[in-house]
C-alpha positions in Angstrom: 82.2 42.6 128.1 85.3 45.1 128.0 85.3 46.8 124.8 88.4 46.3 122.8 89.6 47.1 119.2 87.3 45.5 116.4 89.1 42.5 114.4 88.9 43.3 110.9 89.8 40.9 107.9 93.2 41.5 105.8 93.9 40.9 102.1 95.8 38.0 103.5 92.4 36.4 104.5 91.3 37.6 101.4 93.7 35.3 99.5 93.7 32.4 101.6 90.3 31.9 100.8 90.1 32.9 97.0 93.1 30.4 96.8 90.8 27.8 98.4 88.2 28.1 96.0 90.9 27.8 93.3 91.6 24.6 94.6 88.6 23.4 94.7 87.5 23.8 91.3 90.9 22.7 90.4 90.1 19.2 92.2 86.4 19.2 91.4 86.8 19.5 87.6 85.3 22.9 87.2 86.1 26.1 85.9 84.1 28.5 87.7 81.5 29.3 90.7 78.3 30.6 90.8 77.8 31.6 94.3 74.0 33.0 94.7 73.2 35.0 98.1 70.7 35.0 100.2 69.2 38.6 101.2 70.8 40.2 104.2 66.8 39.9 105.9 67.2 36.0 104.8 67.2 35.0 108.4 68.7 34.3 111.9 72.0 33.0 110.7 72.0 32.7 106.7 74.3 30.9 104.7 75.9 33.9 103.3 78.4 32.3 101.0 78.7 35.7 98.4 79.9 37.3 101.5 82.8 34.6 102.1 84.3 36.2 98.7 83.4 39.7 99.1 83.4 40.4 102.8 80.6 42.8 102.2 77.2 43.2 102.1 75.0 39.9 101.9 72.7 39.9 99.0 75.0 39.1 96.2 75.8 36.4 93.2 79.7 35.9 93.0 80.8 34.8 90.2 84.5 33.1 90.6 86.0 32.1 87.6 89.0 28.8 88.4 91.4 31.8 86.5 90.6 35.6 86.8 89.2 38.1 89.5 85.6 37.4 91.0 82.7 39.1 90.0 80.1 40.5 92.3 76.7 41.1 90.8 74.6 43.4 93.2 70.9 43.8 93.8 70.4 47.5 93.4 72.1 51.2 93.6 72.1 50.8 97.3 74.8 48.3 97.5 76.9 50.5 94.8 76.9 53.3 97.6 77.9 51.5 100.6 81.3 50.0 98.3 81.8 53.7 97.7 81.5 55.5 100.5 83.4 52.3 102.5 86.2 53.3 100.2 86.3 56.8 101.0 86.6 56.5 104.6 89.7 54.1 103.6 88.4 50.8 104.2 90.2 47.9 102.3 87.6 46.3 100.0 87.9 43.2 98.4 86.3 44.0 95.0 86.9 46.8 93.1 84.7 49.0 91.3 85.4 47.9 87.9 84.2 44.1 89.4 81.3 45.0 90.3 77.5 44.9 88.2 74.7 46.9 89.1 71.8 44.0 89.2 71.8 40.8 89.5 68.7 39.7 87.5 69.2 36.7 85.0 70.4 39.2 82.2 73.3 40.3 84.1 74.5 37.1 84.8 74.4 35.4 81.6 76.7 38.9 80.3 79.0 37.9 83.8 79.5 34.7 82.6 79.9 35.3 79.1 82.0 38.1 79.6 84.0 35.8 81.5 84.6 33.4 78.8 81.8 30.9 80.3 78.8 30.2 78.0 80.4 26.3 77.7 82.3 25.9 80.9 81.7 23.4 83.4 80.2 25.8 86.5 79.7 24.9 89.9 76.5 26.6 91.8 76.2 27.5 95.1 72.2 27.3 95.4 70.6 24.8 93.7 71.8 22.5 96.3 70.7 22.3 100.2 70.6 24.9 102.5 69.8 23.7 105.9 67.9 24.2 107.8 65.5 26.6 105.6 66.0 25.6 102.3 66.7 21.9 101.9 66.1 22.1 98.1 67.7 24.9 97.0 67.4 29.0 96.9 67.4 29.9 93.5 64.2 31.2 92.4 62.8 28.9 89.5 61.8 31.8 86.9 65.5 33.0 87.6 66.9 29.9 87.0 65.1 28.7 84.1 66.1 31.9 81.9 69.6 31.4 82.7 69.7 27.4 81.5 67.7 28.8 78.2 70.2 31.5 77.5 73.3 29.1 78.3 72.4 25.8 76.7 76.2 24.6 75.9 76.7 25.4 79.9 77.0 22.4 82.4 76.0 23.7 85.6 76.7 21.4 88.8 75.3 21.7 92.3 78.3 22.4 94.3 76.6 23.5 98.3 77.5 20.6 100.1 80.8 20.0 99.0 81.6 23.6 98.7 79.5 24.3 102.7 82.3 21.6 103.8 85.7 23.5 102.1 85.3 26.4 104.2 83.7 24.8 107.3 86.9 24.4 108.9 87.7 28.7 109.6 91.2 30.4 109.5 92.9 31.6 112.1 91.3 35.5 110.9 88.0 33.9 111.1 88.5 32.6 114.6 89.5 35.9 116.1 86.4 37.4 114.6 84.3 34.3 115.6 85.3 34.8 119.7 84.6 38.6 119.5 81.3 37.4 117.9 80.5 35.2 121.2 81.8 37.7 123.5 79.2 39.9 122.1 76.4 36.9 122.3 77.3 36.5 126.6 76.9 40.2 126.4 73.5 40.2 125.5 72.3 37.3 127.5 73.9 39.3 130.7 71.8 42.3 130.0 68.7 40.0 129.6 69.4 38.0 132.7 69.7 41.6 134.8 66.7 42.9 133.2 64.1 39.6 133.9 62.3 39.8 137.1 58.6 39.8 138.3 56.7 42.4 137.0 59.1 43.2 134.0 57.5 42.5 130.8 59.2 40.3 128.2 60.0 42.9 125.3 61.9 44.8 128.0 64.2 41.4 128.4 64.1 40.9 124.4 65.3 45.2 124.1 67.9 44.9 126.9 69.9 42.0 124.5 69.1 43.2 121.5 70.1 46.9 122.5 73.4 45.1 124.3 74.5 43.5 120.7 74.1 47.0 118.9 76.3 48.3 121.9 79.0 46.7 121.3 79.4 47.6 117.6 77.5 45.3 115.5 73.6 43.9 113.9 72.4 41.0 115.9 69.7 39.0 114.0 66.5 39.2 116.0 66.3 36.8 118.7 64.3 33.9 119.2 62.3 34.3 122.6 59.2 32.9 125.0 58.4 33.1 128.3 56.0 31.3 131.2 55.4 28.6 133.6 55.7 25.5 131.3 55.5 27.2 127.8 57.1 24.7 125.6 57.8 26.6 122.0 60.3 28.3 120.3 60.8 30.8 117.2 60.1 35.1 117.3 57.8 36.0 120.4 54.3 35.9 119.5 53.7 40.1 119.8 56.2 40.2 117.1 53.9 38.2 114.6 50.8 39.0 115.7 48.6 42.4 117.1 48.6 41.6 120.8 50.4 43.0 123.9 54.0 40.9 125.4 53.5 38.5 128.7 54.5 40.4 131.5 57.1 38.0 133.9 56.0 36.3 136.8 57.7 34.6 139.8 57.7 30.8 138.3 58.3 31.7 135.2 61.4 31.1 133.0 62.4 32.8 129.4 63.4 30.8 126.8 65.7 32.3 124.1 67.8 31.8 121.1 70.3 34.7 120.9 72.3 35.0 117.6 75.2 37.0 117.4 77.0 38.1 114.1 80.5 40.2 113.8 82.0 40.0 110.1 79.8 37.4 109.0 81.0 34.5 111.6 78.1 33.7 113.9 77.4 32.3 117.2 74.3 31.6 119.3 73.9 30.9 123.1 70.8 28.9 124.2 69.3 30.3 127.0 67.1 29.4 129.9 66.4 32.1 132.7 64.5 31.3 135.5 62.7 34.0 137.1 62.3 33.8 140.9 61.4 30.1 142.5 60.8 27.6 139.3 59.4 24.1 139.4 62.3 21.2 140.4 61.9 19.8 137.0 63.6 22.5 135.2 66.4 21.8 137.1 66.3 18.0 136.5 65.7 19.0 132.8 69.0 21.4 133.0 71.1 18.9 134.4 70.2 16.2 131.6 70.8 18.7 129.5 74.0 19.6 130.7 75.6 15.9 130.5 74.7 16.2 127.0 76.8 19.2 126.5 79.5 17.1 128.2 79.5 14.6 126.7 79.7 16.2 122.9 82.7 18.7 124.5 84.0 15.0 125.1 83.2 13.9 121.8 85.0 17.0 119.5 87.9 15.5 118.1 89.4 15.7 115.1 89.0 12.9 112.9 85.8 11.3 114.6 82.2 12.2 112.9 79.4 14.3 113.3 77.5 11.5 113.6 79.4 10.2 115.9 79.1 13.8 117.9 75.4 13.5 117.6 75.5 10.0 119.0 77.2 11.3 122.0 75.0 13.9 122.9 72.6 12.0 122.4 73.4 9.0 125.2 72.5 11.0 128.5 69.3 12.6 126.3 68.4 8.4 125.5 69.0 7.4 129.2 66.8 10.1 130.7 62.8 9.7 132.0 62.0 12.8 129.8 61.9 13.7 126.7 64.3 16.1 124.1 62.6 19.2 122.7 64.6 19.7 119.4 67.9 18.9 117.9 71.1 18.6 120.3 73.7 20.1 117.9 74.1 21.7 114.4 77.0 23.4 112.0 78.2 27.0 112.1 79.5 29.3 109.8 77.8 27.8 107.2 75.2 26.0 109.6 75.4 22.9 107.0 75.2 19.9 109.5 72.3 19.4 111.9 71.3 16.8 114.3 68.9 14.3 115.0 65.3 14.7 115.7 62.9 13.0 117.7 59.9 13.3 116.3 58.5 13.7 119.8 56.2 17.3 119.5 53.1 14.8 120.2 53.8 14.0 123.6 53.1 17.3 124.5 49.6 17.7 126.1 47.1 19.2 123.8 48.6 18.2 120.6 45.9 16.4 119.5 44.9 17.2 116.5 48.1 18.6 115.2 50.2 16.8 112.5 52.6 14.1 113.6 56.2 15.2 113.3 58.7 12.6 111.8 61.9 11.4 113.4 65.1 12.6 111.1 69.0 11.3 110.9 71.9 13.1 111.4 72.3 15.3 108.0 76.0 14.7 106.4 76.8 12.2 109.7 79.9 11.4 108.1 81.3 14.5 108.0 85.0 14.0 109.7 85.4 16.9 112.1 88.8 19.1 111.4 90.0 21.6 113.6 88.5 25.3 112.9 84.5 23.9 112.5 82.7 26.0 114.6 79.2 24.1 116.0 76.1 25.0 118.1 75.4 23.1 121.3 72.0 23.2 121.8 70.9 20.1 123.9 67.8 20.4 125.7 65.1 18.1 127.7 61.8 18.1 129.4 59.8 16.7 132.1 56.2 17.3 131.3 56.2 20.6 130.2 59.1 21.9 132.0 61.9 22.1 129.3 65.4 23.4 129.9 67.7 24.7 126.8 71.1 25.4 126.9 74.7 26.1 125.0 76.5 28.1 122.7 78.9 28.0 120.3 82.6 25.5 120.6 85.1 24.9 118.3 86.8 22.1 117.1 90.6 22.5 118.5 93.6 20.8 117.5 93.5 18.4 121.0 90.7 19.7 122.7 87.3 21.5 122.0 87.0 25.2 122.7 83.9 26.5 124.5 83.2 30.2 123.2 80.0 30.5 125.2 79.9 28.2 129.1 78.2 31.1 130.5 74.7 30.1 129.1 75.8 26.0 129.1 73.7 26.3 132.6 70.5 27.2 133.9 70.6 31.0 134.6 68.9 33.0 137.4 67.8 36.2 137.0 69.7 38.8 138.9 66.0 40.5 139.4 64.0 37.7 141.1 64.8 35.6 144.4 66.8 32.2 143.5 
């Protein structure tokens, strides 16, 4: 990756999306937004909605009255510094200091919203609804919530999350730019992995080499998702970074699994990624090319004004057809990751699951979501023989005629540039 000039978003983008949310409270029959944010350590790729207002640092509750200037509640002193010394070295920020509270506890945002004019306003919340994947019911803390309903009886407060996730699905033209620098940075890291991996070479090396690529090139990658072996079949954090114990060292045979999330300004991508290491079994490569006509076939499939569900269903044909089996989900929502795809239900035909719960098949979640230029979606299709499993993809965009692949390096098997292919 060349390194170029950093994006950066203007007070144009600013208003473009402030006047959105006017609009939508206009239309929705409400006269403000509560907009509750998860912690900045909330996860790989949080639904950091406060941020969409404030452009800064996640971790706040927004509130955006239909009339007026948005208020940003912050957890502690800490956040109070960065605003400040962001605004000495000249950066544009999109609250000012009188805006701002120093907590954001239940006290302070009963005064926001009474201060505000409030206390018997219709208000729409961004929290109490669902938060895929994490938090389907919600990420309000109850004791939070509770005081604020007792202190504001007269209040009518409305779950807003899916309706508001939807409004700003489709990005602007700022976000974009942002969005592709983003996904440059995510090839980056996978690069650096894939000339890192090789006999001999434990995994944390691989896992440092990305990581310490995505800090490179100017920016905080959440930690990646990463496991290694012969016919491991799992995913999530490697297992030296949850337990006392020492990383697998790579062998010829072997192939890495990983999940690499990239984040610049808030927009995130991810690239799927399967390395093979030296000679791997045949069946990976089977599994890689069913996974691959699955990728095809939902590039095929993003259009506007056809479904998600309809997306899914796509994807989903070559994954049907196969002798195999599919590992997890095909495709899910970006930037917020609000939609998510089907699921199988098929962890017990794994050998050695006995024993182990059962895991239920799911539906598409918000399948009839029409697809508008600007949404920004994983593709994530992957597929096994046995246990040789093959994950691949990364982050496309809905275009005006046709779909537009951010990350086709990692939409393939990859070889690592250390090992004999």
């Amino acid at each position: 990756m060349t390194d170029t000039a950093s994006p950066v978003f203007s007070l144009a983008e600013r208003g473009r999306r402030w006047d959105l949310a006017r609009a939508f409270m206009a239309r929705e029959g409400i006269d403000a937004l509560l907009v509750f944010g998860e912690h900045e350590d909330a996860g790989p790729a949080p639904v950091a909605y406060d941020t969409w207002f404030t452009n800064g640092r996640p971790g706040a509750t927004v509130v955006v009255p239909r009339t007026g200037t948005p208020v940003s509640l912050l957890p502690g002193p800490m956040y109070l510094m960065d605003h400040l010394e962001s605004s000495r070295r000249g950066e544009t920020m999109w609250i000012a200091p009188e805006n701002l509270r120093a907590a954001r506890n239940s006290r302070t945002i009963v005064e926001a919203l009474r201060e505000s004019g409030l206390s018997e306003a219709v208000i729409g919340v961004v929290g109490l609804g669902s938060h895929m994947p994490w938090h389907p019911e919600g990420i309000i803390p109850y004791g939070l919530w509770n005081a604020v309903l007792t202190a504001l009886p007269h209040a009518d407060f409305r779950p807003v999350d899916l309706a508001f996730g939807q409004l700003i699905l489709p990005l602007g033209e700022e976000e974009i730019v942002a969005l592709r620098h983003s996904a440059k940075i995510g090839d980056a890291m996978v690069e650096a992995m894939v000339a890192t991996a090789a006999p001999g070479v434990p995994e944390n090396h691989v896992y440092a080499a990305g990581m310490a690529a995505g800090y490179r090139h100017g920016t905080l990658p959440a930690a990646m998702h990463l496991w290694s072996g012969p016919d491991v079949v799992a995913a999530g954090p490697p297992a030296w970074g949850q337990r006392p114990q020492a990383p697998r060292v790579l062998a010829d045979g072997d192939v890495i699994y990983a999940e690499v999330f990239a984040n610049f300004g808030g927009r995130h991508t991810q690239n799927q990624v399967t390395i093979a290491v030296g000679e791997v079994h045949e069946d990976f490569h089977r599994a890689a090319r069913v996974a691959r006509a699955a990728y095809d076939a939902g590039l095929d499939a993003l259009r506007p004004g056809r479904t998600f569900g309809d997306l899914v269903d796509a994807m989903h044909e070559p994954i049907d057809a196969a002798e195999g089996w599919p590992f997890l989900i095909a495709v899910h929502s970006l930037n917020p990751g609000l939609s998510v795809g089907r699921g199988r239900g098929l962890f017990s035909r794994i050998p050695g699951t006995d024993g182990y719960p059962r895991v239920a098949d799911h539906p598409a979640f918000l399948a009839d979501m029409e697809l508008v230029p600007g949404m920004s979606f994983a593709f994530e299709p992957n597929y096994a023989y046995g246990r040789h499993l093959a994950h691949i993809g990364g982050t496309v965009v809905v275009g005006e005629d046709a779909p537009i692949e951010l990350n086709p390096y990692t939409a393939q098997l990859l070889q690592a540039q250390g090992s004999a292919g």
